[in-house]
Structure formats: structure tokens, C-alpha cells
PDB file of N, CA, C and O in Angstrom:
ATOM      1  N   UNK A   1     -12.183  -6.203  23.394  1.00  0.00           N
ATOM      2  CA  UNK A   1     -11.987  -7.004  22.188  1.00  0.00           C
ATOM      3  C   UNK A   1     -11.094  -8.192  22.527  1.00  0.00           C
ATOM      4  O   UNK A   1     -10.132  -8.175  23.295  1.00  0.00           O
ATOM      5  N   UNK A   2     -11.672  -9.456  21.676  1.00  0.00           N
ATOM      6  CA  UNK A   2     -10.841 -10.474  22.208  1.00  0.00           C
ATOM      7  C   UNK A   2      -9.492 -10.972  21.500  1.00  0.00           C
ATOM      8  O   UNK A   2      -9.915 -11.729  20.627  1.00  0.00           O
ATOM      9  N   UNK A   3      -8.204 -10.953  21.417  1.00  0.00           N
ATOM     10  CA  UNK A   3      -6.961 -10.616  21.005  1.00  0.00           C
ATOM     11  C   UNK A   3      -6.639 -12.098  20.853  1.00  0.00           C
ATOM     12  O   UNK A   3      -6.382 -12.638  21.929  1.00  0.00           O
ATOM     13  N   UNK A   4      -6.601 -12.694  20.046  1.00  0.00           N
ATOM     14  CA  UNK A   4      -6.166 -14.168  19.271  1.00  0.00           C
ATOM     15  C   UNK A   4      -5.285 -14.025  18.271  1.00  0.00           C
ATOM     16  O   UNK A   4      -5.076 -13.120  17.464  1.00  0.00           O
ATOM     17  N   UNK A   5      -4.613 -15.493  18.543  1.00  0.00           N
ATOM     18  CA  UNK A   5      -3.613 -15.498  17.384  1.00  0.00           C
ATOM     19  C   UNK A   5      -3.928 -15.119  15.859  1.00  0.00           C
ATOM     20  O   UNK A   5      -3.145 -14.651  15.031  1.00  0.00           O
ATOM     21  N   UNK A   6      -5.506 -15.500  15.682  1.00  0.00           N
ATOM     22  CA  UNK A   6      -6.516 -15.232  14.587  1.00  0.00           C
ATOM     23  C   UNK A   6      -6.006 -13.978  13.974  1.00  0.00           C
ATOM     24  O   UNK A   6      -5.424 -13.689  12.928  1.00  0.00           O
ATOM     25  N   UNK A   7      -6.716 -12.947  15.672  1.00  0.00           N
ATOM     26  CA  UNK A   7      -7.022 -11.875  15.424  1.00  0.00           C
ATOM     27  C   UNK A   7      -5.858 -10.907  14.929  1.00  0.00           C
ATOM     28  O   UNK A   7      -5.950  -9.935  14.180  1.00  0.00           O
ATOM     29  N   UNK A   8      -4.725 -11.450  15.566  1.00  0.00           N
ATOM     30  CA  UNK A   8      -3.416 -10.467  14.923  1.00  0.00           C
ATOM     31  C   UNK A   8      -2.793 -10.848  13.322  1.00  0.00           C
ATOM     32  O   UNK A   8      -2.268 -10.171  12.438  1.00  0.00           O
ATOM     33  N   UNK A   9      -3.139 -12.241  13.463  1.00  0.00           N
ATOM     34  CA  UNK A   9      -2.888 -12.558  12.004  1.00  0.00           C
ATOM     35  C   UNK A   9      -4.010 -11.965  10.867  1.00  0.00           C
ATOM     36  O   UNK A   9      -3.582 -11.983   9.713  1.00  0.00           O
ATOM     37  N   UNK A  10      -5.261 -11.490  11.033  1.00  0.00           N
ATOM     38  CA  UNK A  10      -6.039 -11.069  10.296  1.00  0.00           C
ATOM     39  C   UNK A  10      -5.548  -9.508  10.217  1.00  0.00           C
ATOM     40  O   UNK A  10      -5.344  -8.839   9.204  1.00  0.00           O
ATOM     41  N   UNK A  11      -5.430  -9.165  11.473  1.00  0.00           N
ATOM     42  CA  UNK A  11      -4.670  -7.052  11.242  1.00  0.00           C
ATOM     43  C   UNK A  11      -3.298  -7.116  10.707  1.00  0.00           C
ATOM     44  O   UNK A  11      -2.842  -6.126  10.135  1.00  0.00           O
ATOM     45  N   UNK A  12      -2.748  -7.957  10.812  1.00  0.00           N
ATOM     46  CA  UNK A  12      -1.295  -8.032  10.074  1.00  0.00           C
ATOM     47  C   UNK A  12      -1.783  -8.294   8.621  1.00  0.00           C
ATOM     48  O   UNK A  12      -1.587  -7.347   7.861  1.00  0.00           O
ATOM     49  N   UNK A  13      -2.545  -9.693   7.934  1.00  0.00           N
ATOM     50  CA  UNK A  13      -2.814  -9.465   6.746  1.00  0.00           C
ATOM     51  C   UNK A  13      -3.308  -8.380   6.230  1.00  0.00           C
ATOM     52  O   UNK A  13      -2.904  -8.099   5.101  1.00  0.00           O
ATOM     53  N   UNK A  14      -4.302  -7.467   6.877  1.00  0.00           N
ATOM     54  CA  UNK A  14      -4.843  -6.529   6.361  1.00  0.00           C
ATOM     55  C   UNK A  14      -3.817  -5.377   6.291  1.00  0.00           C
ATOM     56  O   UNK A  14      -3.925  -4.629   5.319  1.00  0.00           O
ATOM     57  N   UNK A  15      -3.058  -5.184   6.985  1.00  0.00           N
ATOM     58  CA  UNK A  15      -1.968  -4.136   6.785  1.00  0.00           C
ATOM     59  C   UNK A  15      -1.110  -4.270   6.153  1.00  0.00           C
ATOM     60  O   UNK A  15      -0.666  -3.285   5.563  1.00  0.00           O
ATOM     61  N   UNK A  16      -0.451  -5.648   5.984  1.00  0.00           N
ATOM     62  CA  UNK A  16       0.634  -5.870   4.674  1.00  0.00           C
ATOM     63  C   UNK A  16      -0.553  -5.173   3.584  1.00  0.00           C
ATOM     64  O   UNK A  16      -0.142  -4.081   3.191  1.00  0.00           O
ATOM     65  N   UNK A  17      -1.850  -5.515   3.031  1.00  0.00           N
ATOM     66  CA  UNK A  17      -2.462  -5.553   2.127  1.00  0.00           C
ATOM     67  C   UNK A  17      -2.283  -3.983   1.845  1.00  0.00           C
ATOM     68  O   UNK A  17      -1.515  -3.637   0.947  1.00  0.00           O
ATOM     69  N   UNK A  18      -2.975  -3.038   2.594  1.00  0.00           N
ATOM     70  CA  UNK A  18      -2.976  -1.621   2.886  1.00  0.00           C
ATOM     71  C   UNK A  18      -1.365  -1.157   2.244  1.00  0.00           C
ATOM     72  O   UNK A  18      -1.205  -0.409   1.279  1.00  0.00           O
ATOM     73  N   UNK A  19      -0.262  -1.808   3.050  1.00  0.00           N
ATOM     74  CA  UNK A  19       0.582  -1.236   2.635  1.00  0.00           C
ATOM     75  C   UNK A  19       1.237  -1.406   1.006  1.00  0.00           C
ATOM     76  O   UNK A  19       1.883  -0.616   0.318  1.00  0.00           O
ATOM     77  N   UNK A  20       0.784  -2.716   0.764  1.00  0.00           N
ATOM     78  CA  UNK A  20       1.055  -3.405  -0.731  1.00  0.00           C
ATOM     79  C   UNK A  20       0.783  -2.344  -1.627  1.00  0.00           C
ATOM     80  O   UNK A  20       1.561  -1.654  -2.287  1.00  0.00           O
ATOM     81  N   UNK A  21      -1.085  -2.320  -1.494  1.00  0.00           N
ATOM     82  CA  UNK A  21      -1.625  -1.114  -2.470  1.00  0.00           C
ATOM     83  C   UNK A  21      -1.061   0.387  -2.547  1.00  0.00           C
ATOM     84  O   UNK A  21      -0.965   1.108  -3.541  1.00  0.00           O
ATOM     85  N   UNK A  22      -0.682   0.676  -1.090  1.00  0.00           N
ATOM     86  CA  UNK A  22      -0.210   1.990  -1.025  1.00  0.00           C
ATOM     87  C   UNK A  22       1.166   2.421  -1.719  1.00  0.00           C
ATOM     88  O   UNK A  22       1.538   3.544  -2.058  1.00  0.00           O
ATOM     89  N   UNK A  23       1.823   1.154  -1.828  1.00  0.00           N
ATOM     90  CA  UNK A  23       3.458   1.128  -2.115  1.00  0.00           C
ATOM     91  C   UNK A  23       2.936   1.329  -3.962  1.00  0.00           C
ATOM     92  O   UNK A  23       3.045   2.287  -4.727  1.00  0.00           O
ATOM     93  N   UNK A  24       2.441   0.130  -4.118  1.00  0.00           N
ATOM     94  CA  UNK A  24       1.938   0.075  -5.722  1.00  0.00           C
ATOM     95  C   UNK A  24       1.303   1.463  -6.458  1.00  0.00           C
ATOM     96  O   UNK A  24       1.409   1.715  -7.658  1.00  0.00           O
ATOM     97  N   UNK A  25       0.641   2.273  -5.481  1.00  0.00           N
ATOM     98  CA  UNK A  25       0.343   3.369  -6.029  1.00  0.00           C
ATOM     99  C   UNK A  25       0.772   4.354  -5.778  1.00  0.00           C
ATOM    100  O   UNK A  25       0.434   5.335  -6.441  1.00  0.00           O
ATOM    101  N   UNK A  26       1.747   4.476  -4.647  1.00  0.00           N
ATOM    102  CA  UNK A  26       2.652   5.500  -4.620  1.00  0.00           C
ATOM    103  C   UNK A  26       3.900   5.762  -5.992  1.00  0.00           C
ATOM    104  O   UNK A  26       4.311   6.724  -6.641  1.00  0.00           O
ATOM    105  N   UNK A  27       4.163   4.248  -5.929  1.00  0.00           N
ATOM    106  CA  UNK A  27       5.202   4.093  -7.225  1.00  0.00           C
ATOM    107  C   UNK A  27       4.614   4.640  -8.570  1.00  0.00           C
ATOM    108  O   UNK A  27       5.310   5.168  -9.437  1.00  0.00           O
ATOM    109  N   UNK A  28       3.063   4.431  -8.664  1.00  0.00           N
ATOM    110  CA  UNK A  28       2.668   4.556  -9.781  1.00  0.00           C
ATOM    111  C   UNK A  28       2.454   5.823 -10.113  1.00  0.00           C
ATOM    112  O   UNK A  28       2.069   5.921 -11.278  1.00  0.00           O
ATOM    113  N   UNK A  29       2.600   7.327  -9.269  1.00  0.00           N
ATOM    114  CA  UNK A  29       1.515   8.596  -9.098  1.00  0.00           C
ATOM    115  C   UNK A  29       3.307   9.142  -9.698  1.00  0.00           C
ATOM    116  O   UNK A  29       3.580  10.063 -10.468  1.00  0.00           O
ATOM    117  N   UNK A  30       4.432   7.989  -8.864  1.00  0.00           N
ATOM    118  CA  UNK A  30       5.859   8.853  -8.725  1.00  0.00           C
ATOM    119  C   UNK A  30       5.795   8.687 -10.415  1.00  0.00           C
ATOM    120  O   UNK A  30       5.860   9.707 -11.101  1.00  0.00           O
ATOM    121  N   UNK A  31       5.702   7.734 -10.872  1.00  0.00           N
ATOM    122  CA  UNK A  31       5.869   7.558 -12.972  1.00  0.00           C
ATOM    123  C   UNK A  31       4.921   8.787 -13.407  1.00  0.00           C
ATOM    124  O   UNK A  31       5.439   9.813 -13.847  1.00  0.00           O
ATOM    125  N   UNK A  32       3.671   8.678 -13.291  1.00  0.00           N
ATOM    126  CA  UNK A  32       3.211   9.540 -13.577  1.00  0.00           C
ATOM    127  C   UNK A  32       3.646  10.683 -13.795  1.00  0.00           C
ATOM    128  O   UNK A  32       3.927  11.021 -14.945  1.00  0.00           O
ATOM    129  N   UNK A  33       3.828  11.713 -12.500  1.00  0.00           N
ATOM    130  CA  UNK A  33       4.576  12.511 -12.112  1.00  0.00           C
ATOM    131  C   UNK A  33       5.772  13.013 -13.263  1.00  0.00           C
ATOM    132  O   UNK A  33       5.822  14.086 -13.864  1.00  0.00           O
ATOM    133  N   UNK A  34       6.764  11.768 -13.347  1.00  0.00           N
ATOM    134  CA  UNK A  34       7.794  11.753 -13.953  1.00  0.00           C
ATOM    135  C   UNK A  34       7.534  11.762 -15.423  1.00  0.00           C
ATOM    136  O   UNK A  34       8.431  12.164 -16.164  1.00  0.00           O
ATOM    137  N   UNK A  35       6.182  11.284 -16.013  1.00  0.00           N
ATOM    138  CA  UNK A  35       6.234  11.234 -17.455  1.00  0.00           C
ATOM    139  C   UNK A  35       5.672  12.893 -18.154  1.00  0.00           C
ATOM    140  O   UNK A  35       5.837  13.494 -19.215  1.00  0.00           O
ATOM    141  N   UNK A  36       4.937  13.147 -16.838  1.00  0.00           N
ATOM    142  CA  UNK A  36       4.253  14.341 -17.126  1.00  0.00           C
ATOM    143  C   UNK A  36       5.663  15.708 -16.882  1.00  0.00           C
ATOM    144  O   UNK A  36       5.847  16.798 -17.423  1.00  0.00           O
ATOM    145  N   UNK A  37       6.103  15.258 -16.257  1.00  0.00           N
ATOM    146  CA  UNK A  37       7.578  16.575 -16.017  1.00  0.00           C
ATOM    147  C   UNK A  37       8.436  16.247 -17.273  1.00  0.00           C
ATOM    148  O   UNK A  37       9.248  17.157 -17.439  1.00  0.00           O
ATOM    149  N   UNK A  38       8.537  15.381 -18.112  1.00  0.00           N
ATOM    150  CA  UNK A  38       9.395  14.924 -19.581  1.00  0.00           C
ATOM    151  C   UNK A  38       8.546  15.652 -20.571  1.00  0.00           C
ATOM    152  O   UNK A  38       9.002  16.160 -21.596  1.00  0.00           O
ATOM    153  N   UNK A  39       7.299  15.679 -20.219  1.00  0.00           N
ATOM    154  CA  UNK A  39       6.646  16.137 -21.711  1.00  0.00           C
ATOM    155  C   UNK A  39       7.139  17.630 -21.697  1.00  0.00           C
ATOM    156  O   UNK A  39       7.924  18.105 -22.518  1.00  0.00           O
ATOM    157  N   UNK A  40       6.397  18.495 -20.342  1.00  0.00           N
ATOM    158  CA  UNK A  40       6.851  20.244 -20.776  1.00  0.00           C
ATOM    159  C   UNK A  40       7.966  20.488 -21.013  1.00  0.00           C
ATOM    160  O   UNK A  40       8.299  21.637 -21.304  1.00  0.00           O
TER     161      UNK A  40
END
């Protein structure tokens, strides 16, 4: 595979991205979580 400045800047965008969503829905499962342990 050919390794360009391109190419690391495209796996770096894609992994900030990966991690963005993952952060956003980790936070979101933790509320969840938390609204559902307030109700019982």
C-alpha cells in the first residue's frame, strides 16, 4: 500500500470520526443508563 501524506490524513480523519461517534454514544447509553437507574 502506498503511504502519502493523503493517505494518513484520510485514516486520521476517519478515526477522529470513529472516535467522535463512539465518544457521542458512549455518553449517550451512560444518560440512558442513568435515567433508567432514577426511575426504579
Amino acid at each position: 500500500m502506498f503511504i502519502d501524506t493523503v493517505v494518513l490524513a484520510g485514516i486520521g480523519t476517519v478515526g477522529l470520526m470513529v472516535a467522535f461517534v463512539g465518544a457521542v454514544g458512549y455518553f449517550i447509553w451512560q444518560d440512558a443508563r442513568k435515567r433508567d437507574s432514577n426511575k426504579s
